[in-house]
C-alpha positions in Angstrom: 48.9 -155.5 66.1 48.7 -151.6 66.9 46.1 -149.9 69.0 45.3 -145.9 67.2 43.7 -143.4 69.7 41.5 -141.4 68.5 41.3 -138.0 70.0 38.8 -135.4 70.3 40.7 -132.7 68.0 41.3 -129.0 68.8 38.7 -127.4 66.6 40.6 -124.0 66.6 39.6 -120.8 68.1 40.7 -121.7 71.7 37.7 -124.1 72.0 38.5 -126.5 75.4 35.4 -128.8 74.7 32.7 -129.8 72.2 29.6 -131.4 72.1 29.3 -135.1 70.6 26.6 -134.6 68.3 26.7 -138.0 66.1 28.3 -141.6 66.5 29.0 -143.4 63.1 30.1 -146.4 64.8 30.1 -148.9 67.7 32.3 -150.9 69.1 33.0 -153.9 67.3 32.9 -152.5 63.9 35.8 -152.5 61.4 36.7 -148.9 59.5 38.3 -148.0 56.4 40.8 -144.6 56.6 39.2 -141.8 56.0 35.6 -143.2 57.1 33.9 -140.7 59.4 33.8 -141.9 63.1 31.5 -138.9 64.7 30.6 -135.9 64.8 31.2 -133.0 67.4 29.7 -129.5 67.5 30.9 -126.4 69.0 29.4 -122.8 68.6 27.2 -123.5 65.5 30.0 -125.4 63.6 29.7 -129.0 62.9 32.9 -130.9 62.7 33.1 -134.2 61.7 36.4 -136.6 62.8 37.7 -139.1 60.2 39.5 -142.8 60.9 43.3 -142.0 60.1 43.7 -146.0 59.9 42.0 -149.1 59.2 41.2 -151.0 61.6 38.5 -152.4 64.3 36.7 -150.0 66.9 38.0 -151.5 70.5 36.6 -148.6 72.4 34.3 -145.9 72.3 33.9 -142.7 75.4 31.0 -140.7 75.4 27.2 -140.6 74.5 25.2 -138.1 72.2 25.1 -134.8 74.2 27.9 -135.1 76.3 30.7 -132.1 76.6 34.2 -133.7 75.8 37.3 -131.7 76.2 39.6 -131.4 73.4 42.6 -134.2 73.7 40.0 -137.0 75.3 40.4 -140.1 73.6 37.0 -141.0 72.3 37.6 -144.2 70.3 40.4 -147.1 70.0 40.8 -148.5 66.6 43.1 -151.8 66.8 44.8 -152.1 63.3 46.7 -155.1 61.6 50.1 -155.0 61.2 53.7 -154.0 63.1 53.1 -150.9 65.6 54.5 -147.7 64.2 56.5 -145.0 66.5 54.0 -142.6 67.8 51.2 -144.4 67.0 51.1 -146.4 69.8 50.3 -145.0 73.8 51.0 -148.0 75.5 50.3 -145.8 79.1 46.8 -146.0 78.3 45.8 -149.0 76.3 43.3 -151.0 77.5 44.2 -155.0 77.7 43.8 -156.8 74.7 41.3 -159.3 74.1 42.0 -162.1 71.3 40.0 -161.1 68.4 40.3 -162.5 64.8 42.3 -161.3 63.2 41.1 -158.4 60.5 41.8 -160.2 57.3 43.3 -158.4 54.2 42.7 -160.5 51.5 38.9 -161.2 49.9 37.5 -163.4 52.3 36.9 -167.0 51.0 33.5 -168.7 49.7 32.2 -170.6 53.0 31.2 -174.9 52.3 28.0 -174.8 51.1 26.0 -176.3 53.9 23.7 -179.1 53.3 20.2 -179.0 54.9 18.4 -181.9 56.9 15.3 -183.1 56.9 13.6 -181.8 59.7 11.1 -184.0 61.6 7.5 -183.3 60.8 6.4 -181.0 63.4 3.3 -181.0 65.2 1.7 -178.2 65.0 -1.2 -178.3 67.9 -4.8 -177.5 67.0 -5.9 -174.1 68.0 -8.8 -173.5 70.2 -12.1 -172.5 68.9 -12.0 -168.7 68.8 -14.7 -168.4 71.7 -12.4 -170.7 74.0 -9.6 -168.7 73.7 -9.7 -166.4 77.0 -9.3 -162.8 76.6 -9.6 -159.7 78.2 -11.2 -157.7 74.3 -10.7 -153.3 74.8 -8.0 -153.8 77.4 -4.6 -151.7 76.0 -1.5 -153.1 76.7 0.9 -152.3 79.0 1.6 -148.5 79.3 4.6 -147.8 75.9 4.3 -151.4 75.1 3.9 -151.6 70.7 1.7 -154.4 69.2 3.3 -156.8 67.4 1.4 -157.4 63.7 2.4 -158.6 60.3 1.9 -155.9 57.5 -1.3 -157.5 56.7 -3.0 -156.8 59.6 -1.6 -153.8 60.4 -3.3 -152.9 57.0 -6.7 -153.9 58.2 -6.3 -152.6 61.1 -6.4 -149.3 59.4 -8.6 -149.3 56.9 -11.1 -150.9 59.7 -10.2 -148.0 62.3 -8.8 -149.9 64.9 -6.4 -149.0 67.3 -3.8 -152.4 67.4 -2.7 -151.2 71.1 -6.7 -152.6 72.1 -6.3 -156.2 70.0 -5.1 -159.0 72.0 -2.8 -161.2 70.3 -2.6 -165.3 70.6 0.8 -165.7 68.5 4.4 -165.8 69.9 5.3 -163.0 72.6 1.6 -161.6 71.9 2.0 -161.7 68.1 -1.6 -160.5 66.7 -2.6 -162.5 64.3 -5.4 -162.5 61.4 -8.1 -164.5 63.6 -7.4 -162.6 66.2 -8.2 -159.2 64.7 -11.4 -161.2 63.0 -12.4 -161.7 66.9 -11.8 -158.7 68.2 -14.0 -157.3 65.1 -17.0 -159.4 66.2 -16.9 -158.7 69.4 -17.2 -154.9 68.6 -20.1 -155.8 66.9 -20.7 -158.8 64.3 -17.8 -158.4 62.1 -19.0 -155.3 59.9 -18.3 -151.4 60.7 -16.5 -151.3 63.6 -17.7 -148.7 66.4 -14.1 -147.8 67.9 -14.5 -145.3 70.5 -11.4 -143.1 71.4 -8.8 -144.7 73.5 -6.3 -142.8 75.7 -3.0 -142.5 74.3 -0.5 -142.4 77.5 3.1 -142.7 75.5 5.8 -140.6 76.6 8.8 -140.1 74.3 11.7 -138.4 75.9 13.5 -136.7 73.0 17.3 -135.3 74.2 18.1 -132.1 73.9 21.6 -132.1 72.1 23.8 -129.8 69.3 22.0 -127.4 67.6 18.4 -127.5 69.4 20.9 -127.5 72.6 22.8 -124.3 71.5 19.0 -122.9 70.7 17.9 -123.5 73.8 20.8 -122.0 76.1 21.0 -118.9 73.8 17.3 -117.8 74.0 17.3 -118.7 78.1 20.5 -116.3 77.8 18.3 -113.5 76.3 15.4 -114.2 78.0 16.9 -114.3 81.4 19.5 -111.1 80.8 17.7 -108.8 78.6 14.7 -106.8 79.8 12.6 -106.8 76.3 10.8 -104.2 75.2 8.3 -105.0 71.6 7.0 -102.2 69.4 4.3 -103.2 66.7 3.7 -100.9 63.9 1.8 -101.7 60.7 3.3 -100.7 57.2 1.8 -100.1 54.0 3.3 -101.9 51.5 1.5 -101.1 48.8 4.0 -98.7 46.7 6.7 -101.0 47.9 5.4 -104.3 46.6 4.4 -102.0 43.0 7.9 -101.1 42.9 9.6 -104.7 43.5 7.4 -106.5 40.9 8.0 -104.0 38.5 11.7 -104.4 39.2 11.8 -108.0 38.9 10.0 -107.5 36.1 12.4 -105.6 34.1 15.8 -107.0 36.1 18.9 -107.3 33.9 20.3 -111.3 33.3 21.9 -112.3 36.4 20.2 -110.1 39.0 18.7 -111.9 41.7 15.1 -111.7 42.2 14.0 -109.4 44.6 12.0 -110.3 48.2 10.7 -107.5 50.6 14.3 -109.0 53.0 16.8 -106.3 50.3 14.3 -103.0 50.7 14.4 -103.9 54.8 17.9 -104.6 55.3 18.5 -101.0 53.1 15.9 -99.4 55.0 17.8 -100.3 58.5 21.4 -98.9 57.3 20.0 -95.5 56.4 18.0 -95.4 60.0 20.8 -96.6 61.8 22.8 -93.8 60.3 20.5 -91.4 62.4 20.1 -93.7 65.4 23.7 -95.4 65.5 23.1 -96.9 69.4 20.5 -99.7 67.6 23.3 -101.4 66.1 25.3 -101.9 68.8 26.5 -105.3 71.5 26.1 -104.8 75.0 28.6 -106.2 77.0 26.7 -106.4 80.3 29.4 -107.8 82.3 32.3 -104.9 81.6 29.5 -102.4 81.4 30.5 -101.3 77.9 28.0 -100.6 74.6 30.1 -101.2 71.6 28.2 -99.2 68.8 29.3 -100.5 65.7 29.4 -98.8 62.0 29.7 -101.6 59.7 26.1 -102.9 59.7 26.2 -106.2 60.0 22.6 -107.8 59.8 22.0 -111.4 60.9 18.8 -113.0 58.5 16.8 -115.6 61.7 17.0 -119.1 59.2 14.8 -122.1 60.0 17.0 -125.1 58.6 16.2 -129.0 59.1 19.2 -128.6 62.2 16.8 -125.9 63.5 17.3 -122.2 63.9 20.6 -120.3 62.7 21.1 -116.8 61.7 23.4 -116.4 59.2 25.3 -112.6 58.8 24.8 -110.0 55.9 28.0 -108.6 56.6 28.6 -104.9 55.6 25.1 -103.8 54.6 26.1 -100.2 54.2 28.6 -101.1 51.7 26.1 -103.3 49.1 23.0 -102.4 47.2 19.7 -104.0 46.8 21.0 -106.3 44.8 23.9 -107.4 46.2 22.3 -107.8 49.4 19.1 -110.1 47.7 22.2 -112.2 46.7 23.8 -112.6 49.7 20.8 -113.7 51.6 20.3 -116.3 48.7 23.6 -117.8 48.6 23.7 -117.8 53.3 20.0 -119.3 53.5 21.1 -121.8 51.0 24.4 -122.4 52.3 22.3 -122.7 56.0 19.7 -124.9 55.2 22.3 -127.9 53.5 24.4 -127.3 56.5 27.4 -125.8 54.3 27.7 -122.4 56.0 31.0 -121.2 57.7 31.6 -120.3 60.9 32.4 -117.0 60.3 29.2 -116.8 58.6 26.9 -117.6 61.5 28.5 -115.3 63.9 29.1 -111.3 63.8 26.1 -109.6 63.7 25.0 -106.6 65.3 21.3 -106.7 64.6 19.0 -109.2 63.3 15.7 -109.5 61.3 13.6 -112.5 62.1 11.0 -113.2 59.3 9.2 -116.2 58.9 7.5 -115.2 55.7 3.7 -116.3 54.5 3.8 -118.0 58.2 4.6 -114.8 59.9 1.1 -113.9 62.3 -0.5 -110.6 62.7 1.9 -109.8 65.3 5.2 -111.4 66.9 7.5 -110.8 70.0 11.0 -112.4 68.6 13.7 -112.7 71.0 17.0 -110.5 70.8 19.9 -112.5 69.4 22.1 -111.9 72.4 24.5 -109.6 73.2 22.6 -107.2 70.0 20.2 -104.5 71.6 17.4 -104.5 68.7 15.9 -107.3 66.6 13.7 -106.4 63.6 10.6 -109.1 63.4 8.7 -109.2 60.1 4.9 -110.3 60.2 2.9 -111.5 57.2 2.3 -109.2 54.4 -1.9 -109.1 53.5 -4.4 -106.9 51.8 -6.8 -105.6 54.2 -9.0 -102.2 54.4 -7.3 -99.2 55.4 -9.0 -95.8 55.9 -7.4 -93.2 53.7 -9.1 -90.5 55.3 -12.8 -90.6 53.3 -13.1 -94.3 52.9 -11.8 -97.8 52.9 -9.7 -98.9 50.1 -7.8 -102.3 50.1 -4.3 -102.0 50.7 -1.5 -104.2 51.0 -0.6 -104.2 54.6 2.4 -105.7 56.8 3.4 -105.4 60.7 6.7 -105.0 62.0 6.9 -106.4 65.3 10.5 -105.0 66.6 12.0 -106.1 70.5 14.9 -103.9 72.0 16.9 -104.2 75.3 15.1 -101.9 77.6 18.2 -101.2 79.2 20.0 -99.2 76.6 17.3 -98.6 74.3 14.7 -96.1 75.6 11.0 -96.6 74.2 10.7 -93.1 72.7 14.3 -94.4 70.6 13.1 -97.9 70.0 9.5 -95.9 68.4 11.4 -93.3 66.5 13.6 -96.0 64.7 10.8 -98.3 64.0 8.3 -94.8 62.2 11.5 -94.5 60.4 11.7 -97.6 59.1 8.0 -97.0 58.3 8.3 -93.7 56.3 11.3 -95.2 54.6 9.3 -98.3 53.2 5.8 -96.7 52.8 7.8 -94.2 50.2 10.3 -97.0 48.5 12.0 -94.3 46.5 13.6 -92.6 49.5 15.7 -95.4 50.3 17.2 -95.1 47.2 18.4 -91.4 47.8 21.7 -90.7 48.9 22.1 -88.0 51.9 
């Protein structure tokens, strides 16, 4: 027999560590080659590791969330057969313990096993349901579950009771039919049962690990290092919306269909054209603003995983169309978890969105080290004075954050009324200058 180390690999980039993100199995379990062992995450990329052999898992280092530096060995697979040069690292192998041996051929039919009678059990009588000493409407133990067949769990509900207040007679507490029956009575005579509300004092600690993790460190990141600065302006979007349903109304086979997301992202390349210090990275530490002029525009993504912002890269260079289909294809390839790493990284400014859910007004957090973040509320009809009177107009706020310590409010107001004119009059971002 042959012990295979499993080590964390290098995932490239000159990454040093990872974070384990996903164990597929424990110690004691036999693999096949190829069968994925766990998972690790670093950046935004998830990277799964594969067995190389076939074996059984001897060993297995580190628990969900920890930080493992590349060339740890994470697992030991014990294999059958003569050890092969360079698979072996007899310096650190543990001592073996005699297993069985990991058979290769089908494993045989066992003897059929012949059952005995069993001696007649007695079963003792149960006390009277009034003998039976309880303590009815006290909750268990603080986290403890009741224990109920499906049966009763049923009544339970369709009766409104809470199972946590039921005492149970049966094995290790076990609540049983009579026992709900009593506890039914003795809220009052077995019919509609009066349940008052009960305090509910579980606590589930949830870990905070891969993606939620990476959330979490890059929004204290911004929040702690970037002095924000929000401007709210409302947009008519009345011409706008007129204009995109009539183009997705006469669109040529194979166009994408339109959102507002294309009209913004075309809006913000001819603004930052005039205003090129919005899309720009400021690197804090070296004291240096990098001001970019490919624009490349990060679209804020709620996946299963959580948050992720996949990149519209070279905005400038596409048209409307072109960049409705490239936000398709990234928030699909985002939300199934098929995105590449170069395409969740790289932007220079970012819209956040979150559509029919998107509020009256919004204060999103810069994607660090940008300067600007474009937030896009919810688009509604509401009554807007035209000068004589109110007429119903199809309204939406954008609700836009800067880093106050590059971006000057007069400049972070200026590029936001751009953005304004531009979409309030959809036919000038069509117009080449």
């Amino acid at each position: 027999m042959a012990e295979k180390l499993i080590k964390l690999p290098d995932v490239g980039e000159g990454v040093a560590e990872a974070e384990l993100v996903e164990w597929h199995v424990n110690v004691g379990d036999l693999v096949r080659e190829d069968m994925v062992l766990a998972a690790v995450m670093t950046g935004k990329a998830t990277v799964e590791i594969p067995s190389p052999v076939e074996g059984e898992v001897t060993f297995r280092h580190g628990e969900i969330g920890d930080i493992i530096a590349t060339g740890t060995v994470i697992l030991k697979i014990r294999t059958v057969g003569e050890a092969v040069d360079g698979e072996e690292e007899p310096e650190i192998e543990l001592p073996l313990v005699q297993p069985e041996a990991l058979s290769v051929e089908p494993q045989k039919k066992s003897e059929p096993v012949v059952e005995r009678p069993k001696p007649a059990e007695v079963i003792p009588q149960k006390p009277a349901a009034s003998s039976v000493p309880r303590d009815v409407g006290v909750p268990r133990a603080e986290g403890e579950k009741p224990l109920a067949p499906p049966a009763v769990r049923l009544r339970a509900k369709e009766a409104g009771i809470d199972l946590r207040q039921v005492p149970g007679t049966g094995p290790a507490g076990r609540i049983t039919h009579e026992d709900l029956d009593t506890f039914l009575n003795s809220q009052g005579g077995g019919g509609a049962v009066a349940v008052g509300l009960q305090p509910n004092r579980a606590v589930q600690e949830v870990k905070v690990v891969g993606l939620r993790r990476r959330i979490a460190e890059k929004m204290a990141l911004s929040k702690s290092r970037i002095p924000h600065i929000t401007y709210v302006e409302e947009v008519d979007m009345t011409a706008l919306e007129e204009l995109r349903t009539r183009m997705n109304g006469t669109q040529k086979p194979g166009r994408p269909k339109l959102t507002i997301l294309p009209f913004l992202m075309r809006a913000m390349v001819k603004a930052i054209s005039e205003q090129p210090g919005i899309n720009a990275l400021y690197d804090d530490e070296a004291g240096i603003i990098r001001q970019y002029g490919g624009v490349h525009i990060g679209i804020a993504a709620q996946t299963p995983s959580g948050l992720v912002v996949p990149v519209v890269r070279h905005a400038e260079a596409r048209d409307i169309f072109d960049c409705a289909r490239e936000v398709a294809r990234l928030s699909e390839a985002a939300k199934n978890g098929t995105a590449l790493r170069e395409e969740l990284s790289g932007s220079t400014i970012t819209i956040s969105s979150l559509g029919a859910m998107g509020g009256i007004v919004s204060t999103p957090v810069i994607n660090h080290p940008e300067v600007a973040i474009i937030g896009v509320n919810k688009l509604a009809v509401r009554p807007h004075w035209d000068g004589a009177q109110f007429v119903p107009r199809k309204m939406m706020n954008l609700s836009s954050s800067f880093d106050h310590r590059v971006i000057d409010g007069w400049d972070a107001a200026t590029f936001v009324q751009r953005l304004k004119a531009l979409m309030e009059t959809p036919a000038l971002i069509f117009v080449e200058e």
